[in-house]
C-alpha positions as CSV (number, residue, x, y, z in Angstrom):
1,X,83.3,106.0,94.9
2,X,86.0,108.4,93.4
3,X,87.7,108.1,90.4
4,X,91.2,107.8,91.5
5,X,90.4,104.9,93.8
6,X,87.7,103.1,92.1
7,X,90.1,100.8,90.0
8,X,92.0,99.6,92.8
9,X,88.8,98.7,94.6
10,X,87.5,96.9,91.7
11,X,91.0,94.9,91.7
12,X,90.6,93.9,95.3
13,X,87.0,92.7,94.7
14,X,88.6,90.7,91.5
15,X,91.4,89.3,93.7
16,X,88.9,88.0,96.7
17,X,86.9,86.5,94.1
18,X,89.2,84.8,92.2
19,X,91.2,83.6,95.0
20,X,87.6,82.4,96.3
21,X,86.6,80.8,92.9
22,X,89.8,78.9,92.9
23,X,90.1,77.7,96.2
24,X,86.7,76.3,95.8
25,X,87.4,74.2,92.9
26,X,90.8,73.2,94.8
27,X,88.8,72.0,97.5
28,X,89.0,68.2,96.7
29,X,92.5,68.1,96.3
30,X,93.6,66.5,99.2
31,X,97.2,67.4,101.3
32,X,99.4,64.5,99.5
33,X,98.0,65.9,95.9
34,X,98.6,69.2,96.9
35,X,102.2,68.6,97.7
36,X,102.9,66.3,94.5
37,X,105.5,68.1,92.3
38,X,103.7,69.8,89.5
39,X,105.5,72.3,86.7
40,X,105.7,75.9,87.8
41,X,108.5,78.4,89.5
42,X,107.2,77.0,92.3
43,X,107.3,73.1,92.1
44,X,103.7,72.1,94.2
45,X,100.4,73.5,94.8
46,X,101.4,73.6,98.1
47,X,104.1,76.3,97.7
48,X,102.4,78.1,95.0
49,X,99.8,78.9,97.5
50,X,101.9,79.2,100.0
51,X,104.3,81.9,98.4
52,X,100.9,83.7,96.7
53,X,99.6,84.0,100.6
54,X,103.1,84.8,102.2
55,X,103.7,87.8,99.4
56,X,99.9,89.1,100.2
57,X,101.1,88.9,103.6
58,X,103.7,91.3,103.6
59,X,102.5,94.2,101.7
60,X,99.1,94.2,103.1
61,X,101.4,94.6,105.8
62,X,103.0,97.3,104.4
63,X,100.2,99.2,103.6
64,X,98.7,99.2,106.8
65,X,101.7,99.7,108.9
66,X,101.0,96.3,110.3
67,X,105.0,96.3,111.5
68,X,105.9,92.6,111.1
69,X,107.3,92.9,107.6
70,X,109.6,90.6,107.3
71,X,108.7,88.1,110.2
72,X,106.4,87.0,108.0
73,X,108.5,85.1,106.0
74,X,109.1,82.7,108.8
75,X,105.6,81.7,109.2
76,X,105.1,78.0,108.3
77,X,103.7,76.7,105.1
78,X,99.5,76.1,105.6
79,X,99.4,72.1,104.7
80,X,95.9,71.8,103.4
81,X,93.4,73.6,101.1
82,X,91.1,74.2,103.9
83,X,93.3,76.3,105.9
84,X,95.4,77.8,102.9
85,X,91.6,78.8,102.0
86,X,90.9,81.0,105.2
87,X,94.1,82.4,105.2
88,X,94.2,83.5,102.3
89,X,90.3,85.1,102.7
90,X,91.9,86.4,105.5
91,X,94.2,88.6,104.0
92,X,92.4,89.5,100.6
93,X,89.3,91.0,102.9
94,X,92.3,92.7,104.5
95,X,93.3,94.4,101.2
96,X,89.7,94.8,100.0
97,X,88.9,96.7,103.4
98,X,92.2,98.6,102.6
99,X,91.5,99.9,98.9
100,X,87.7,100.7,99.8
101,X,88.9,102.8,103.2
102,X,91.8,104.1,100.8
103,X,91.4,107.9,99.6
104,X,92.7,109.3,96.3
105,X,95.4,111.0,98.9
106,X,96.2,107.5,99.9
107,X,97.6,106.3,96.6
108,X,100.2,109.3,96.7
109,X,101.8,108.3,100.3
110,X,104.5,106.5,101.0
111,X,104.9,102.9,103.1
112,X,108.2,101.3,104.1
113,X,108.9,97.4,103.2
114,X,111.4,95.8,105.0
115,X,113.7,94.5,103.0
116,X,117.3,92.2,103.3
117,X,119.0,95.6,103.1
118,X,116.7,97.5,105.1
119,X,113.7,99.5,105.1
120,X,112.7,100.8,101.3
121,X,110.1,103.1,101.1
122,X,107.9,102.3,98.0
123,X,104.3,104.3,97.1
124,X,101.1,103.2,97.9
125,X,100.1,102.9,94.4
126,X,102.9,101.2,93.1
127,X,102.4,98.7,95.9
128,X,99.1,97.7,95.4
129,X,99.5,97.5,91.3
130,X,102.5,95.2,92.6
131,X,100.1,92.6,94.4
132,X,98.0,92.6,92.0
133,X,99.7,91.6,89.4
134,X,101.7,89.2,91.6
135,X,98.7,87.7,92.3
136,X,97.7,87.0,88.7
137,X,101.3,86.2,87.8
138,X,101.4,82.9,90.3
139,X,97.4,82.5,90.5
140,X,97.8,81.7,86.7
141,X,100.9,78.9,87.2
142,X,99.0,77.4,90.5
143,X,96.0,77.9,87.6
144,X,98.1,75.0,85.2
145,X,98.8,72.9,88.6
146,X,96.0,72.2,89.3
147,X,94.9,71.2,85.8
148,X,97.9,68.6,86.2
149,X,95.6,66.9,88.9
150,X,93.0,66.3,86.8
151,X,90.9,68.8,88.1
152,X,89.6,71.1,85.6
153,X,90.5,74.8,86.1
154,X,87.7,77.7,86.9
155,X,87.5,80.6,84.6
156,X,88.4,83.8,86.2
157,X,88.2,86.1,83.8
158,X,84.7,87.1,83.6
159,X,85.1,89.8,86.4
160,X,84.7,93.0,85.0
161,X,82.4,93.2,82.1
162,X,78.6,93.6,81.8
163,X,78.4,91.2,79.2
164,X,79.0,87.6,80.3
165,X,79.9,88.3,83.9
166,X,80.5,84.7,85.9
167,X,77.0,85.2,88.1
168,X,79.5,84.9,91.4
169,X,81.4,88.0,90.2
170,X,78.3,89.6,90.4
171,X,78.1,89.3,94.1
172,X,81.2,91.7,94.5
173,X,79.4,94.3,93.0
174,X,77.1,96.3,94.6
């Protein structure tokens, strides 16, 4: 694995499985508690989720010149945890498969977004740190939403280290 890539595949793998350790402790919440209003920037579960799957969406578009940019912003909101689930495995094993095919060349080019004033071309690197930390910015408020249910929040921050790793980290490692 090189060195200029390696941290970007590591973040994917955290990513898939923190998106996959959430959604399974979501699982019970049913489509009603899902769309209750709850405190956040986003005011539900619902469209928390929603917003964290349409953002992955577009960049993973991005970076692999997928072409719908921002046609994805008019697909309709997933109503239920099951399907919110798969998409959103969808898309991370999208980005996973992205970073690990990636080269240290890779994180140097150049991708276009499409935005409301046209294309923007943005670099590869500065894209991915991007979902990333998008990702932990609105998996952390959907993290307090769901405590509001009642249902009591996984830990997901026992990725990276040795010491104390959550035993289904380790299955993203090889």
């Amino acid at each position: 694995m090189s060195d200029a890539t390696r941290s970007y595949r590591l973040m994917s793998l955290n990513n898939a499985w923190a998106n996959a350790t959430f959604y399974r402790r979501l699982a019970g919440v049913g489509p009603v508690e899902l769309s209750l209003k709850r405190p956040g920037f986003f005011p539900s579960l619902k469209k928390t989720l929603n917003h964290i799957l349409q953002v992955d969406r577009y960049y993973v578009d991005a970076l692999t010149g997928g072409g719908k940019g921002q046609a994805l912003r008019d697909l309709p909101d997933l109503a239920d945890v099951p399907s919110l689930a798969a998409a959103q495995a969808e898309v991370d094993m999208a980005l996973t498969t992205f970073c690990h095919q990636m080269t240290p060349e890779t994180l140097d080019e150049t991708r276009v977004t499409l935005r409301d004033c046209g294309p923007v071309e943005e670099k590869v690197e500065a894209l991915l740190l991007h979902v990333f930390q998008h990702q932990i910015h609105h998996r952390g408020q959907a993290h307090v939403q769901l405590q509001t249910t009642g249902v009591l929040p996984p830990q997901l921050d026992e990725f990276y280290l040795d010491y104390d790793r959550a035993l289904s980290a380790r299955d993203y490692f090889a």
